[in-house]
N, C-alpha and C positions, 0 to 999 in steps of 0.2 A: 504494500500500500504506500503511496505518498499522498502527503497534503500540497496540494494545487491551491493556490492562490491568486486570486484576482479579481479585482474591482476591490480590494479592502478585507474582502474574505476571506479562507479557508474552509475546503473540504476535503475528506480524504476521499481519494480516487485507486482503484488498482494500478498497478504499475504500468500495464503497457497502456492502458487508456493515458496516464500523464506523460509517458514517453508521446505518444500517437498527438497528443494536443499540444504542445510544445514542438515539434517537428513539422506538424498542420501549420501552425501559427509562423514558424519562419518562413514555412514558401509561399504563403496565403501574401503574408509582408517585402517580399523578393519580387512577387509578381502584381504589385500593388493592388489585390483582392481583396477581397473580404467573404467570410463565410459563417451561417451559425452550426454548433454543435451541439448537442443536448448528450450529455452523461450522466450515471446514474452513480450517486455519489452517499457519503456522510455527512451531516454536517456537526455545527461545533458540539452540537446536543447528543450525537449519535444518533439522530434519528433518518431513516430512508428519506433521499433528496433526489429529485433528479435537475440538475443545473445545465441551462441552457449558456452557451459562450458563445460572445460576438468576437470573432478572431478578424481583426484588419494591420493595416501597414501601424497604428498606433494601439495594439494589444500589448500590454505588459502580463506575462503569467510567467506563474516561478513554479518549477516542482519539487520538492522538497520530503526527503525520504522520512520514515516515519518505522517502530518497531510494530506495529499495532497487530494483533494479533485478528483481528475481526476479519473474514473473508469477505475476500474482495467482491464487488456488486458485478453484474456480468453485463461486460460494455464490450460483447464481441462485435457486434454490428457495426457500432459508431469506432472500434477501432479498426475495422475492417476500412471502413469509408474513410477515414481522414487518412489508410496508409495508400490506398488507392487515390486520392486522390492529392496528395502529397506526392506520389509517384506522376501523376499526368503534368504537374506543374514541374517538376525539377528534370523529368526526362519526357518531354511531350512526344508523341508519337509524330514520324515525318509527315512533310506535308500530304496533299493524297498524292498516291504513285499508283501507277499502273501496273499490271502484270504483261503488257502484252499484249492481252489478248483484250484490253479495255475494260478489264473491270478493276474497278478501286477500294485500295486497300479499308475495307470496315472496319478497323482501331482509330484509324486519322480520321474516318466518315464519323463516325462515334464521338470522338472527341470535339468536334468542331459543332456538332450536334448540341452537344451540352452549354456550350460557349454561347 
């Protein structure tokens, strides 16, 4: 678990959710974006949270390790999505290319889609 911080507060988040949002958050700020995340967290009370983050070019978030024994909340989804989409922004797929035979590559069609 670490404690994620931002906007003034503290939650504790499982690990790779605050590795995933802190990795989101630099290339979200590299590619002057913005994105939101919703995690599913602790807060200061211990009680079930789930905290929505505005990650842009001016997002300050710290992750900060923590011994805590409590099992982590399951944020496989949304760390599924900020590593996918941390991956399209820092290695973007080429432009569209052909094969030849005229049809074009659907990763770059995909990607351009979402844009």
């Amino acid at each position: 678990m670490k404690h994620i911080t931002y906007a003034q507060k503290s939650l504790l988040v499982g690990d790779a959710a605050a590795d995933a949002l802190v990795e989101y958050a630099v290339a979200l700020a590299k590619n002057a974006s913005a994105d939101t995340v919703t995690l599913k967290a602790f807060g200061v009370d211990g009680a079930d949270v789930e905290a929505t983050f505005v990650l842009d070019a001016g997002t300050i978030v710290m992750a900060e390790t923590t011994k805590s024994s409590i099992p982590e909340p399951d944020d496989s989804e949304a760390v599924e999505y900020m590593r996918e989409q941390t991956r399209l922004l820092t290695s973007p797929p080429s432009a569209l290319s052909s094969d030849g035979d005229g049809s074009v590559d659907g990763e770059a069609l995909s990607y351009l889609e979402e844009l």
